[in-house]
Every structure is written in structure tokens, then in C-alpha cells.
C-alpha positions in Angstrom: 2.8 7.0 -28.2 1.8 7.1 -24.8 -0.2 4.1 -23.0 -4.0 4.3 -22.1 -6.0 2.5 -20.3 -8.7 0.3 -22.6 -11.6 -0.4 -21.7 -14.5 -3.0 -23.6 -17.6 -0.6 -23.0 -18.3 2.8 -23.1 -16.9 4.8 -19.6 -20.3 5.2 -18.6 -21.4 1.9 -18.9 -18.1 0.2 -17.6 -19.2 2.6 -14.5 -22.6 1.2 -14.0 -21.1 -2.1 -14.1 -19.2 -1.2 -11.1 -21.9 0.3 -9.3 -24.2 -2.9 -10.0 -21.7 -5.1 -8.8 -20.6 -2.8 -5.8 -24.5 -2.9 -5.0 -24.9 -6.5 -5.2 -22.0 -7.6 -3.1 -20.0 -5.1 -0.8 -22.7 -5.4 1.7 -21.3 -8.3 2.5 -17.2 -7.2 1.4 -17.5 -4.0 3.2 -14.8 -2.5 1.2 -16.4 1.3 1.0 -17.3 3.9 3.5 -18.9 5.8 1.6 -19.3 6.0 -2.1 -19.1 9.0 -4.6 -23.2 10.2 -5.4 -21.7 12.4 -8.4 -19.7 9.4 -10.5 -22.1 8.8 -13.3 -22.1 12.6 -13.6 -18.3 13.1 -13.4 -17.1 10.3 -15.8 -19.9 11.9 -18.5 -17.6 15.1 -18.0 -13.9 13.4 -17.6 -11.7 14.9 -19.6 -10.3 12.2 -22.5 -7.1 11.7 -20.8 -4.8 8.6 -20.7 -6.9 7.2 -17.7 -10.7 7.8 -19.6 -12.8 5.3 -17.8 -10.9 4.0 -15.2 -12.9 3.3 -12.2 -10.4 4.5 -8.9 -11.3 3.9 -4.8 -9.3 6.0 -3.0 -8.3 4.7 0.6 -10.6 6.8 2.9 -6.9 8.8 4.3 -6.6 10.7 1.1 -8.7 13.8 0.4 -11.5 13.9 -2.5 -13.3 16.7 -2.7 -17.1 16.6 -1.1 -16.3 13.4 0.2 -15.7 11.9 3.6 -12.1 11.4 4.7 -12.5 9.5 8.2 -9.5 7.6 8.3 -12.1 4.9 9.1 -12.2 6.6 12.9 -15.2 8.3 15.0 -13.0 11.0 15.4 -13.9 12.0 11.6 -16.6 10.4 10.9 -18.4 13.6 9.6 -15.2 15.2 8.2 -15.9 16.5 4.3 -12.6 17.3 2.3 -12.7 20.7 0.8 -10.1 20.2 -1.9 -8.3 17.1 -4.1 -5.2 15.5 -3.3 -2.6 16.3 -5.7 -2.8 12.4 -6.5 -6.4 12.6 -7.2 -6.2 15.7 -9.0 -3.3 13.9 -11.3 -6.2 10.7 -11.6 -8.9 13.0 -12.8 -7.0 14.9 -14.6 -6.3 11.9 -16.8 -10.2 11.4 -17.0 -10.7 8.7 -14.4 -13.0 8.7 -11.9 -13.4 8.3 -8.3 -16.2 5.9 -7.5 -15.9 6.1 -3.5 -13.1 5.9 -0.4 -12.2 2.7 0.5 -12.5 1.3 4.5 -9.3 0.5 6.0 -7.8 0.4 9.5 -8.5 3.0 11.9 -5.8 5.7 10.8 -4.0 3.2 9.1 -3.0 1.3 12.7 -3.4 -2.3 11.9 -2.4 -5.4 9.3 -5.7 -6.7 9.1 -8.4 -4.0 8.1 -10.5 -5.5 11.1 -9.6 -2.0 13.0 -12.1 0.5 11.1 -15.0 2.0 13.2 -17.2 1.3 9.9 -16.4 -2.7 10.6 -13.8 -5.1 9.0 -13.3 -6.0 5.3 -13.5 -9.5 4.3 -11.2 -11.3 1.7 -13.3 -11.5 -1.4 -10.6 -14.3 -2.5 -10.5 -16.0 0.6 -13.9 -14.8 2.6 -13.1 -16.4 5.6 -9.8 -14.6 6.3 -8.5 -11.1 6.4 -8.3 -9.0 3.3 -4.6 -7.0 5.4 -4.3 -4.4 6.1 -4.2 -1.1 6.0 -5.5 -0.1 3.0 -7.6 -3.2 3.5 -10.6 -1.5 1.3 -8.6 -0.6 -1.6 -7.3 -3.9 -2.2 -10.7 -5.7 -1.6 -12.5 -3.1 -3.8 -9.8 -4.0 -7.0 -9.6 -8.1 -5.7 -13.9 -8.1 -6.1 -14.0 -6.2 -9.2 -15.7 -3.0 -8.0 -13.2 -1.2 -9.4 -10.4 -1.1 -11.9 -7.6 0.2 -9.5 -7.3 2.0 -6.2 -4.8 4.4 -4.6 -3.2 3.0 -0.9 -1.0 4.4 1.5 2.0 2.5 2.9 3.6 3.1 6.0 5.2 -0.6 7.0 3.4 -2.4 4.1 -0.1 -1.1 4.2 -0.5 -1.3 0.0 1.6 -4.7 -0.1 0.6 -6.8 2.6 -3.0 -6.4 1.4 -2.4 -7.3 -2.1 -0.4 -10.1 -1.5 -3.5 -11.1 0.9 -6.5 -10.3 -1.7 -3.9 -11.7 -4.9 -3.4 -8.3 -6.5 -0.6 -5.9 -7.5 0.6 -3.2 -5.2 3.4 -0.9 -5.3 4.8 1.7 -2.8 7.4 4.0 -4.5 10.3 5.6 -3.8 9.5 7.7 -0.6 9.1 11.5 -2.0 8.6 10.4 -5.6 4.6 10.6 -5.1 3.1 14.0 -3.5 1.8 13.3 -0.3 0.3 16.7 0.0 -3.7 15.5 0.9 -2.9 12.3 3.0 -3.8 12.3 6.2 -0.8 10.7 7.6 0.7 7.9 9.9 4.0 8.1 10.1 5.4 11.6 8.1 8.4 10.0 7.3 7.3 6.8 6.4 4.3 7.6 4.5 3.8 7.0 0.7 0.7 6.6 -1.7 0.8 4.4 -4.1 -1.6 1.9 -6.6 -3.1 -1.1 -6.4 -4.3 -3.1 -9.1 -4.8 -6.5 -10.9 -2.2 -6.2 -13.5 1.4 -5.2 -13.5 0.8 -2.7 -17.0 -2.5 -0.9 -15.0 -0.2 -0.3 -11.7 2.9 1.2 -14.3 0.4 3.2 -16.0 -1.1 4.6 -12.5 2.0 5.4 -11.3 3.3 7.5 -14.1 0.0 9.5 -13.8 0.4 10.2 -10.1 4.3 11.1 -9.7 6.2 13.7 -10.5 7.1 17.1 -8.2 4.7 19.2 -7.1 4.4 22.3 -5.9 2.3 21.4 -2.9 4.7 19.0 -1.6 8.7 19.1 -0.1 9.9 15.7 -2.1 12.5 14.8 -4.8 13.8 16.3 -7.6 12.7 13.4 -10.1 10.1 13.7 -13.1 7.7 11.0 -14.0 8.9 8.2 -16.5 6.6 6.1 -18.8 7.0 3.2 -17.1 4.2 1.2 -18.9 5.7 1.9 -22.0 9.0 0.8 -21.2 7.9 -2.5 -19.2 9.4 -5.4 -20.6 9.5 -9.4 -19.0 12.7 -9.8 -20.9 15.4 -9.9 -17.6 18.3 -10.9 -19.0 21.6 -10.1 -17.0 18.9 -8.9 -14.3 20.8 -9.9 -10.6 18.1 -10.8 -8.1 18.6 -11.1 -4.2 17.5 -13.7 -2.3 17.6 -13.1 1.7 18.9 -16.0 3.3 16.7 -14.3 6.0 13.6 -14.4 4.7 13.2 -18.3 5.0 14.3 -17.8 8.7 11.1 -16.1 9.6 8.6 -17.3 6.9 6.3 -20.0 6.9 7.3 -23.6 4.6 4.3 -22.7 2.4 4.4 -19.3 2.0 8.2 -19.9 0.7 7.3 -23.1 -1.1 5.1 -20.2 -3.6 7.7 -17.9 -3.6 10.5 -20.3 -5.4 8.5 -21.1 -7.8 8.1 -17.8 -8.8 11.9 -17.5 -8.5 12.1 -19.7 -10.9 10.0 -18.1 -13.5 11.9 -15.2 -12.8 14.8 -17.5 -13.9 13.1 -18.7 -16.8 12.8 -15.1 -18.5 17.1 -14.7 -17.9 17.4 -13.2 -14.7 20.1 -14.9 -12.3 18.8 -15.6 -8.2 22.2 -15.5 -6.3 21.6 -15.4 -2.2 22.8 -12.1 -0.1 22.4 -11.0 3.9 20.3 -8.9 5.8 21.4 -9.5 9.1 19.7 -6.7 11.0 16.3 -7.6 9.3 15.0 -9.0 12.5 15.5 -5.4 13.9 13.5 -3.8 11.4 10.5 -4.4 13.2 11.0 -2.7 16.5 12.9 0.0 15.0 10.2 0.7 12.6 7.2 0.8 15.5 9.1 3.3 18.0 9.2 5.7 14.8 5.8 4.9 14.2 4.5 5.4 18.1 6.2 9.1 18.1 5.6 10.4 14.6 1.5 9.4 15.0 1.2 10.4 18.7 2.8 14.0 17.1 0.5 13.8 14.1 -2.9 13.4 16.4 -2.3 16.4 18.9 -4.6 18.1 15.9 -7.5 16.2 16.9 -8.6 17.8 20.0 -12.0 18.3 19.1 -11.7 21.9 18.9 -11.2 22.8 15.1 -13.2 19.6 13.5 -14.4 15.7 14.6 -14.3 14.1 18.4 -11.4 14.5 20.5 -9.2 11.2 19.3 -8.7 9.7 22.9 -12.3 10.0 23.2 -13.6 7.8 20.4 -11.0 5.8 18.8 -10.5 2.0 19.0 -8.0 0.0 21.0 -5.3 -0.3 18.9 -5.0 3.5 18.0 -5.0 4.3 21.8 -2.1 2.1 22.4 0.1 3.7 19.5 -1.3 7.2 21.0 0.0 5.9 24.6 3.1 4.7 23.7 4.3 7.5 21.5 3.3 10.1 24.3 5.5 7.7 26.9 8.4 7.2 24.8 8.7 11.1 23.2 9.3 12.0 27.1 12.2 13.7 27.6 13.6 10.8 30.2 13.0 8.5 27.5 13.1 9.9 23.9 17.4 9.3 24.0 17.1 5.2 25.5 14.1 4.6 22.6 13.6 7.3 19.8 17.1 8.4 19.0 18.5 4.9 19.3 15.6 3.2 16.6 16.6 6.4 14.4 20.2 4.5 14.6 18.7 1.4 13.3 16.8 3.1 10.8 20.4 4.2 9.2 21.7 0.9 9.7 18.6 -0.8 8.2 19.3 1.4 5.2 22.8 1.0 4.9 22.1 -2.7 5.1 19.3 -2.8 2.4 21.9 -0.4 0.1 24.6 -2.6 0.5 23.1 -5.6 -0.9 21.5 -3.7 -3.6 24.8 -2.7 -4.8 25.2 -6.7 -5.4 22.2 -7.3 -7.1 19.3 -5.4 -9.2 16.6 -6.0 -7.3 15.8 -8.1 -4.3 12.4 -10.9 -4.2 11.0 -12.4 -1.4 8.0 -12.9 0.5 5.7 -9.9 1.3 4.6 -11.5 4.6 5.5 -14.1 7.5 2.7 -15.8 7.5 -1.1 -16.3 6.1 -3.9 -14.1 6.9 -5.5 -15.4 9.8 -9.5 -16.3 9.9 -11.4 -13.1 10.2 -12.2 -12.2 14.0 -9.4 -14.2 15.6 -7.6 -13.1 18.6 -4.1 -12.3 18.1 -2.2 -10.5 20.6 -0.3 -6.8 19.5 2.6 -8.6 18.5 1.4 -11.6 16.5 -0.4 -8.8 14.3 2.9 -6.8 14.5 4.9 -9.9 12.8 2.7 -9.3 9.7 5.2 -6.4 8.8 8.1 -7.6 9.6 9.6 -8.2 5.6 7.6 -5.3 4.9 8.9 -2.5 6.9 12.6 -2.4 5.6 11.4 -0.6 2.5 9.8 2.2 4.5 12.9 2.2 6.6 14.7 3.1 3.9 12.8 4.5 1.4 13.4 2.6 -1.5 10.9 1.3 -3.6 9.0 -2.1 -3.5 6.2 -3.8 -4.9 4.2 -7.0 -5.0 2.9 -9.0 -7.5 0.4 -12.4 -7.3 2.9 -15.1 -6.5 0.6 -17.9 -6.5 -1.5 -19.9 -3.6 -0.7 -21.9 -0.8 -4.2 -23.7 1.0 -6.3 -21.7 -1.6 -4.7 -18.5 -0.3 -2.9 -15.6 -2.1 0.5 -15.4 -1.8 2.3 -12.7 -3.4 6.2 -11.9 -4.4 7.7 -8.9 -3.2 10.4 -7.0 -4.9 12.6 -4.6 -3.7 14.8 -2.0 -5.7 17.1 0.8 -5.6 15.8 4.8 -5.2 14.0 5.5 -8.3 14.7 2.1 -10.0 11.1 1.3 -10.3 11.0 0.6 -14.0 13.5 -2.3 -13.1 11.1 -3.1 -10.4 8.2 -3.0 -12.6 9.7 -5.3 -15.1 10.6 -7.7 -12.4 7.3 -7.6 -11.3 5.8 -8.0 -14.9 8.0 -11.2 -15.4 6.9 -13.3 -11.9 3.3 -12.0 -13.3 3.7 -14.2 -16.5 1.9 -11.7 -18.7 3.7 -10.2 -22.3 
């Protein structure tokens, strides 16, 4: 029998309860752009699907028909979609319903969602810090209750950082597994949508709604699986890797949460034996050359000729630096001594990440360096760079990786991120669902 999503009042009602509390407090959360003026009509007419009910944000760089996609820029601040995303066509399908897109930062180029033209998102779990980024407002929208889930993308962590920030669940997939056909993206080749939510069963259930081929969309062969009926805490004979690494670059308190939540992983049978990711620390600059020339390629459309502002024109600091570097480097002079060379450490990265995979079932660690810092602080490129540096490696290689509430250090979310082999997320998942506690 396949799983559903339950809800305690009617679909309409549940609804109204969103939009009350949406009303009453994301004035001061700022997690929407722009909300969805046909909801209460389109959940009375939502087909009675496996999702009935389900209140969805959808990050404001994936189309929804009649709404705004912006990427939180000026450059599209008046840009309507004129069709669904294959993901949101998949959600609706399943009879949930859009309730509005989500802020985040400006074309996805930050960690903290303090990048978006419409104005940063605050923590609603810790108010005076940053909610992360990029899909700041989808993880802010599910950590306030406004809605019951909400779709991310994740380039270098955009989906996991955030959650682990607001103390949700996040999941990027296997790169190709999810159609991307409908995101407007960063980084092609990094790209991947994914769910965010406050349980470990909602994020299985969303997932096997939204994967699968599709005819829209290059990506792998593979078919959905019913992950949320096949989640199970029970990890007996389940190997998982532990990065010497990762205490090298992460902060006493941050990895002070994450063993404990080692241990529960121990408690429900799995074994924690320690393996090496020695080119870890190149992850990060490997990963931002990539990013620099696949977005400076990706924004040569916005020229203010076809729709929005030219981008150079109107966007924010940050996106202007990406768009300057990735026009510097993908010089002919220069694309051999940066691009080609990172695309070498993006194999060995890989190779690296396989290699201890093939020793172990999944690998757990932190999800970020650090804690969010206070909301408006100065930090320089590269202190808000370090945010993805444990993050990145799974976008490097395209494996799958979620993050689950780990606990909280100084009040603070912390969440456990765990890594898995192409296509293993039901493993993932159950990892997940185990450091989560719940049966």
C-alpha cells in the first residue's frame, strides 16, 4: 500500500492555517516573494493523490505557472512562468499545493540568504542568525510552520546547509535522478532539486513523488522507489564513515553534536569505523572555478533583450563577482591554468569520495564548518565561502546526501549530514531516519 501524507484537518482548512500563520509572522521571517493568490482555489480542486493537502513553497528558481520566478534578482523581478516544472507538475499531480515561492539568495550565489534583492530571511529558530543559504526561504518557510514541505535547489549545499541552519531535513539526490527541466540554474552540472522538510518519512515520501525520468530532461536511467515505505531505523551491519577530516576543519561544538548523534546511530546497530578524504580541503576551490564559468555561461541570456534587466545592470555584489570571475577565467589564456585543471580535481574529488564508499555504507559528518553567523555581519567572500566546504564534495561528485536535525550547540541547530553511494538513497534515508530518533 502506498504511503500518504496525513493530515489532522480537512486540506482546505490545514491551508488556511498556513495562510493565517504566513500572515501573522513572515513579515517579520521574510521567507516568501511572493505568494500563490489561487491556493484556496487549487487545493478545493487537487486531485486525491498520495500528497492531498500538503502545503509545498517552491524556492523562487523553479517555475510555477502564473507565478513569479525571480531568482530573488532585479533582473527578474517581473518574470511570470508560463509552464510547471516537471517537479511541480509531479507535486500537484499528487494533489498538493503550492502556496507561494520562497526568497533565497540572489540566483542561488550565497550561504546566507542575506543576498536576495527582496531582503534577507531570518532564522525563525534562531532569529538573530542566518537562516543559510540558498534556498534560505524554503527552509525558513518549513522551520516556521508555513508550510508542510518545500522544494530547494542544491548546487554546493544550498538545500543542506540551510536545514542544518533552521533544524530541518534536507536532501539533495543523486545528481540526474530528479528532472531539472524548469530550474533556472547555477551551476548545470552541479544543480539538483530536492525536499526539505521536518521529518525524515515527509522528505522519503516527497522524493519518490518528484523522481523518476522524464521526458523533458537528459538524466539517468533509474525509476522512482518507495522509499517511505521501505524506511526502516533498524541499521544493523550498516558501515558508517567517519572523516578524520571533518574534525580538522569543524568547530569543537559543532562536532561535540555530531558524536552524539554517532552514537545513536550506534545504538540502532550500525558500526562508525574512521576513513580519509585527503583532498577534501580542495573541494572548495575546485568547486567555485566550476561554479564561476558554468553561471557566467548560464547569464549571457539575461541581456535585457528577450525578458527582465540586463544582469550586470541590477544585480547585487556577490552575483557580479561570480559574473566577473567566470568571464576572466573562461579566457582562452586562462581557461587551461584554472578551468581544465579544477575539472581534474573534480575527478579526483570523486574518485576519492567512491573509494571510501566502497569501505563503508554511508558516510556522516557535519553539514557545516561553523555556526550561522548573526544576521548582517560582515564576512569577507571567503569566510562565507568556508560555509560549503563539507558540503560541496557531494555536488562534486554526484552522489547523494542528506541532513537530518542533529541536535543544538548554543541554542543553535546543528544537523548530521550523510553521504551515500549513486542511487543508494533508501540506505541514506534510513540513516537519516535512525540519527532522527523517530520509528
Amino acid at each position: 500500500m502506498a504511503a500518504e501524507f496525513v493530515l489532522e484537518h480537512s486540506p482546505e482548512e490545514h491551508l488556511a492555517r498556513c495562510l493565517d500563520r504566513i500572515e501573522r509572522e513572515d513579515g517579520r521571517i521574510n521567507a516568501f516573494i511572493e505568494l500563490n493568490p489561487r491556493a484556496s482555489e487549487e487545493v478545493r480542486e487537487a486531485p486525491h493523490g498520495r500528497l492531498r493537502g500538503m502545503v509545498v513553497g517552491v524556492k523562487s528558481n523553479i517555475n510555477v505557472r502564473g507565478l513569479r520566478a525571480t531568482c530573488a534578482s532585479r533582473t527578474l523581478e517581473n518574470y511570470v512562468s508560463p509552464y510547471d516544472a516537471v517537479v511541480v507538475e509531479r507535486l500537484r499531480r499528487e494533489g498538493a499545493v503550492v502556496v507561494g515561492m520562497t526568497n533565497m539568495d540572489e540566483f542561488a550565489c550565497g550561504s546566507s540568504g542575506e543576498t536576495s534583492f527582496f531582503g534577507p530571511t531570518r532564522n525563525p529558530v534562531a532569529e538573530d542568525r542566518i537562516p543559510g543559504g540558498s534556498s534560505s526561504g524554503s527552509a525558513a518557510a518549513v522551520a516556521a510552520g508555513f508550510a508542510d514541505a518545500a522544494l530547494g535547489s542544491d548546487t554546493g549545499g544550498s538545500i543542506r546547509n540551510p536545514a542544518s541552519h533552521c533544524g530541518v531535513v534536507g536532501v539533495k539526490p543523486t545528481y540526474g535522478l530528479v528532472p531539472r527541466h524548469g530550474l533556472i540554474d547555477l551551476a548545470m552540472s552541479l544543480d539538483q532539486i530536492g525536499p526539505i522538510t521536518r521529518d525524515v518519512r515527509t522528505a522519503a515520501l516527497l522524493l519518490e513523488v518528484i523522481a523518476g525520468r522524464s521526458r523533458e530532461a537528459s538524466m539517468l536511467n533509474a525509476s522512482p522507489e518507495p522509499y517511505s515505505q521501505r524506511l526502516t531505523p533498524d541499521l544493523s551491519g550498516v558501515r558508517v564513515g567517519f572523516a578524520r577530516e571533518f574534525e580538522e576543519f569543524t568547530a569543537p561544538e559543532i562536532l561535540g553534536v555530531v558524536k552524539r548523534s554517532l552514537r545513536r546511530l550506534e545504538a540502532q546497530g550500525a558500526e562508525v569505523v574512521e576513513v580519509e578524504l585527503p583532498s577534501l580541503e580542495k573541494a572548495l576551490p575546485t568547486y567555485y572555478l566550476i561554479v564561476f564559468v558554468e553561471f557566467f555561461s548560464a547569464t549571457r541570456r539575461y541581456d535585457g533583450r528577450r525578458y527582465g534587466h540586463r544582469i550586470e545592470e541590477v544585480c547585487g555584489a556577490e552575483v557580479l563577482r561570480r559574473i566577473l570571475l567566470g568571464s576572466y577565467i573562461s579566457q582562452k589564456e586562462y581557461a587551461g591554468r584554472y578551468y581544465r585543471r579544477a575539472l581534474q580535481f573534480r575527478s579526483l574529488i570523486r574518485r576519492e569520495l567512491l573509494e571510501a564508499l566502497e569501505k563503508v555504507d554511508v558516510l556522516a559528518g557535519p553539514t557545516t564548518p561553523k555556526l550561522p553567523h548573526r544576521l548582517g555581519e560582515e564576512l569577507s567572500p571567503l569566510e562565507m565561502y568556508a560555509y560549503d566546504l563539507l558540503t560541496v564534495p557531494a555536488n562534486l561528485a554526484g552522489i547523494p546526501a542528506g541532513v537530518v536535525p542533529a541536535g543544538r550547540a548554543g541554542g543553535i541547530p546543528v544537523g548530521l549530514q550523510v553521504h551515500a553511494k549513486p542511487l543508494q538513497e533508501q540506505l541514506m534515508l534510513n540513516v537519516m531516519l535512525a540519527a532522527e530518533g523517530r520509528e
